[in-house]
N, C-alpha and C positions, 0 to 999 in steps of 0.2 A: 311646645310653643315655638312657632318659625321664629327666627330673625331675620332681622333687616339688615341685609348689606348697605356696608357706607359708601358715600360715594368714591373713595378710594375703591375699595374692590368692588363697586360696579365699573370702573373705568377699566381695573386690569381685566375683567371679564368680556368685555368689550374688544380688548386689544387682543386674548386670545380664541375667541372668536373672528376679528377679520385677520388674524396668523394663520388661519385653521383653514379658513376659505381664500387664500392667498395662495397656501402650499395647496390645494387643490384644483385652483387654478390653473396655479405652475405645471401640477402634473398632468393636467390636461392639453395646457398648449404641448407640452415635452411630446405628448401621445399623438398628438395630431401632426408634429415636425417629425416623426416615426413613421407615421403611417407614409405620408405622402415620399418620404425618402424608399419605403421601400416596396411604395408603387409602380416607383420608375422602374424599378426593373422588370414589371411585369403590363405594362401598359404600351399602347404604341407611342412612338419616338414624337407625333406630334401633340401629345399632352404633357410631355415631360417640362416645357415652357410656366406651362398652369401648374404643375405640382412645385416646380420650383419656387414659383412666387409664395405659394402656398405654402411651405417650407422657412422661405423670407419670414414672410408675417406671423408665423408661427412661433421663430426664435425673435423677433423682435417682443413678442410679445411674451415669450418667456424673460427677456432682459428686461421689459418692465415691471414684471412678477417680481422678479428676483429683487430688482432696486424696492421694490415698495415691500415684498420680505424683511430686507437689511431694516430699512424707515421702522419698520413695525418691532422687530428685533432690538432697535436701538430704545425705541420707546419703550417698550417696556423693562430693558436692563437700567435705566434710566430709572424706571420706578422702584424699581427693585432696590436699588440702590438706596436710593431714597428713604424707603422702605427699612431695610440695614441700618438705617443710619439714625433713622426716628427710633427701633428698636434699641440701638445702641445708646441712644441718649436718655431714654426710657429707663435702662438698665440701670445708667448713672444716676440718675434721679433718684431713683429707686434705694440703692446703692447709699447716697447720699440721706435720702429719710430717714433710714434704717441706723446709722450713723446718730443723725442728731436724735433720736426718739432714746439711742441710748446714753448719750452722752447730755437728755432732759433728766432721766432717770437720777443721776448726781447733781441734779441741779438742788439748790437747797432756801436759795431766795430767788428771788424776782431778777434782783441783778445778775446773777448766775446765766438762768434762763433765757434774758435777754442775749448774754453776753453767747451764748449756744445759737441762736436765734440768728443774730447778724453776720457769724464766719459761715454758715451755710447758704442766708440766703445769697452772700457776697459770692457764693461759689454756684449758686443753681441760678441768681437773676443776674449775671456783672452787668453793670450799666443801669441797674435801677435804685433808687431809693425807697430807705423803710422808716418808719416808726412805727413802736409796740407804749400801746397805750394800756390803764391794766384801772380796774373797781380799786378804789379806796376801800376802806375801812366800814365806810356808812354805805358805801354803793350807790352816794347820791351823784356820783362823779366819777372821771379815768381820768389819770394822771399819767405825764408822759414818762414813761421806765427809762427808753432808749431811744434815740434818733439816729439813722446814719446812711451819708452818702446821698441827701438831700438835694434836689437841684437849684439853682439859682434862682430866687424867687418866690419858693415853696418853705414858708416857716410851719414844723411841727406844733400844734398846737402844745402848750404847757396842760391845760387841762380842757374837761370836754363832758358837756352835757348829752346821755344818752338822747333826749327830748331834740337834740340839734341834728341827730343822725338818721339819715335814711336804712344804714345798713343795722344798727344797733334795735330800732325799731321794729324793722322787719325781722331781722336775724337771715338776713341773706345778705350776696356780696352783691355789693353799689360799687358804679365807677361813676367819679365825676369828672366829665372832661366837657370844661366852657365850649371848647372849641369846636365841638360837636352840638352844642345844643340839646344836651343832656339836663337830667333834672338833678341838680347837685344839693349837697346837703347844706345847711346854714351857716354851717364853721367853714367852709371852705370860701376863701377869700383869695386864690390865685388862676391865675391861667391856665396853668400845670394842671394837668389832668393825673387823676387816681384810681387806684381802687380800693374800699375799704370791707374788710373781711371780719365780720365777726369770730368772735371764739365761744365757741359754747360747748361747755361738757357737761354729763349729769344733768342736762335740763336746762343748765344756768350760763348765764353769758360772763365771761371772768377777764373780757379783754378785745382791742382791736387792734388789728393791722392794716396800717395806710401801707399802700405801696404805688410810688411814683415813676414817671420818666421823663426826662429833662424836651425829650423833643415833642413839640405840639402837633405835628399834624400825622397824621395815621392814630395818633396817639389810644382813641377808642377802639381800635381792630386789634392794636399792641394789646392794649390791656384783657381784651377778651382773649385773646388768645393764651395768654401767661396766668390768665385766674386759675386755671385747674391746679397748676404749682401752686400759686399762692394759697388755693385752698387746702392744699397737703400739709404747704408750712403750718398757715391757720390753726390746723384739726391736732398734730402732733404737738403745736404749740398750746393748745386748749387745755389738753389733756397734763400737762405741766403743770400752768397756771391752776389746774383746778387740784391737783396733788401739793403746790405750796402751800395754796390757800389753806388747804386739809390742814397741813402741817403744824400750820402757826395755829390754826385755831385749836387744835389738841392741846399745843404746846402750853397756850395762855388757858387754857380748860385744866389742865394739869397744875398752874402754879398760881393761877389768879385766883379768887372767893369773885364768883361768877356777880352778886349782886353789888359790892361796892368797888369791883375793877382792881382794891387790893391782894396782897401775896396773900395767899393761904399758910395755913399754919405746916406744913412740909415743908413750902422754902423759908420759911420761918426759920423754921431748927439748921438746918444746913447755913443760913446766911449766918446766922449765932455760931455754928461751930468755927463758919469761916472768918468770921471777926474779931474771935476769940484766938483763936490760930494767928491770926497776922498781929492780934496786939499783943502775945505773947515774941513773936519773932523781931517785932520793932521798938518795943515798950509804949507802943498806943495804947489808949484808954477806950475800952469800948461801955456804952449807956446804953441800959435797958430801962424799956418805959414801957410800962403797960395800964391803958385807960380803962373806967371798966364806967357806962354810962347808967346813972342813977335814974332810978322811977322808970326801968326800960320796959320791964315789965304792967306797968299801971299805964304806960303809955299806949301799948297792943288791946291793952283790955278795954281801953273810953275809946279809943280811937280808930282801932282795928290793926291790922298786919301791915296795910299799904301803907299807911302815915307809917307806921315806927321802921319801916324797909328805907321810906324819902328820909326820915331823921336820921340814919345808918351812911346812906349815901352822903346827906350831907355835909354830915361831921368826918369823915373820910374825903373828900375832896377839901375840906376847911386846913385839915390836917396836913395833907400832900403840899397844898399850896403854902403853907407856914415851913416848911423844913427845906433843906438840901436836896440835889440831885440827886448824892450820894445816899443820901437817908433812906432806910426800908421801913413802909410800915404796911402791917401784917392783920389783917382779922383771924384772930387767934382763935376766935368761937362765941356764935350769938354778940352781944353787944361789950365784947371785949376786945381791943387793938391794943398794937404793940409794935413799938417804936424802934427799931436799931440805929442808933449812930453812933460813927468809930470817929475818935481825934487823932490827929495826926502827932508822932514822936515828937517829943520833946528835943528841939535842937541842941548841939553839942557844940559850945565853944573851945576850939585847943587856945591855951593859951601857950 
């Protein structure tokens, strides 16, 4: 399959082509100020007038070859250059991804993540601002992680209904720029123009990137020009957010009884050894309580599985909300829970 030259290298194609036919030129006038010079000496005395002029127009017209060789010559070291210097910042970029993709790898919450997020991009956009907006819990919502280097005028929203977003909707990047006459999204209530970048890994959307610039006018040429970065930032940052997200939800798979939200019986026994542990080392008093719900059984049997799963949940949020911050309680197995609470040492008066 052909490609398509950009128009970058159709333009250097261009300039080596009329280079190609410039030095061709040249060697033609050269050939022709050749000839006529060394005609004279084979010609009679009274043409020598006409070769000379002939001669004249020849190198004049080698000297404007040459000038417009150098013209041609410069323009394209010019792009060249250019060219170096696009690769060179390419490099960096590059360079810099590579950087923060590993330095997401140790990322271990969100705060983290952000916190990765903003010294790079401060280092691949200076002069623009970001906020990293990230799914709650229920995914009815994005809540704001991080803000920073915002411009004058442009408040990050605190939170943010996917149904408000053009970009989150579609799952492509949106720039809103008023100043353009652009179609902006519903949250967006400034002048300040943006672009907003979804994240999506695995299928799933885990997060957005605004990103800002304090000046209005070009402001949409700006923004289209700098999405490819931000879409790099985006996709590296996706790929994080959708590795936390993993994390935590193992982590609560691991320690929580998946249907009434409490500890399962493993951190159970460890919260016991370690309660037990701290109130031998302080003389605190640690309390064990364990419920065990009556009729749990004749309840499944008239009523079925879903009602006595709603009665499990119930009485397990009843419970949570009647104790301590500090207090664990635990679904020990089927319709039995179990209470940890440690008191605190008994104070010591010196007299």
């Amino acid at each position: 399959m052909a490609t398509v030259p950009s128009p970058e290298q159709r333009r250097l194609l261009n300039d080596d082509r009329l280079l190609d036919r410039t030095h061709l030129g040249a060697m033609v006038a050269q050939a022709v100020v050749l000839i006529a010079v060394l005609m004279t000496l084979f010609v009679h005395d009274r043409l020598h007038d006409q070769l000379a002029a002939i001669a004249v127009f020849g190198l004049i017209g080698v000297f404007a070859l040459q000038m417009l060789l150098r013209r041609v010559a410069m323009s394209i070291r010019q792009r060249q250059q250019q060219q170096f210097r696009q690769t060179r910042d390419s490099r960096e970029q590059i360079q810099e991804l590579f950087a923060m993709t590993d330095m997401l790898q140790a990322a271990e919450t969100y705060e983290d993540a952000g916190a990765v997020l903003m010294a790079t991009a401060r280092r691949l956009l200076p002069g623009y601002g970001a906020a990293l907006l990230v799914f709650n819990n229920s995914r009815d919502r994005l809540d704001l992680a991080r803000a920073w280097d915002m411009p004058e005028g442009f408040d990050a929203p605190e939170t943010l209904s996917p149904s408000n977003c053009w970009a989150l909707k579609r799952g492509k990047p949106h720039i809103n720029a008023p100043g353009d006459a652009t179609l902006c999204c519903a949250h967006h209530g400034s002048n300040i123009a943006s672009v907003e970048l979804p994240m999506m890994a695995c299928g799933q959307l885990h997060g957005l990137l605004i990103i800002t610039h304090p000046e209005i006018d070009g402001a949409f040429d700006r923004l289209m020009d700098m999405r490819r970065l931000g879409r790099a930032l985006a996709d590296s940052m996706s790929l994080a957010l959708s590795n936390i997200s993993l994390r935590e939800k193992l982590r609560t798979q691991s320690l929580r009884d998946p249907l009434t939200g409490l500890y399962n019986r493993r951190y159970m026994e460890d919260a016991l050894e370690r309660f037990v542990s701290l109130g031998s080392r302080t003389g605190a008093s640690t309390a064990v309580v364990m419920l065990d719900l009556d009729n749990f059984k004749k309840l499944n049997d008239e009523h079925g599985h879903a009602k006595g799963d709603a009665v499990l949940r119930d009485v397990a949020a009843q419970i949570v909300g009647a104790l301590r911050p500090t207090d664990v309680v635990c679904r020990y197995g089927g319709e039995e829970l179990v209470v940890l609470s440690g008191q605190s040492a008994p104070c010591l008066t010196h007299h």
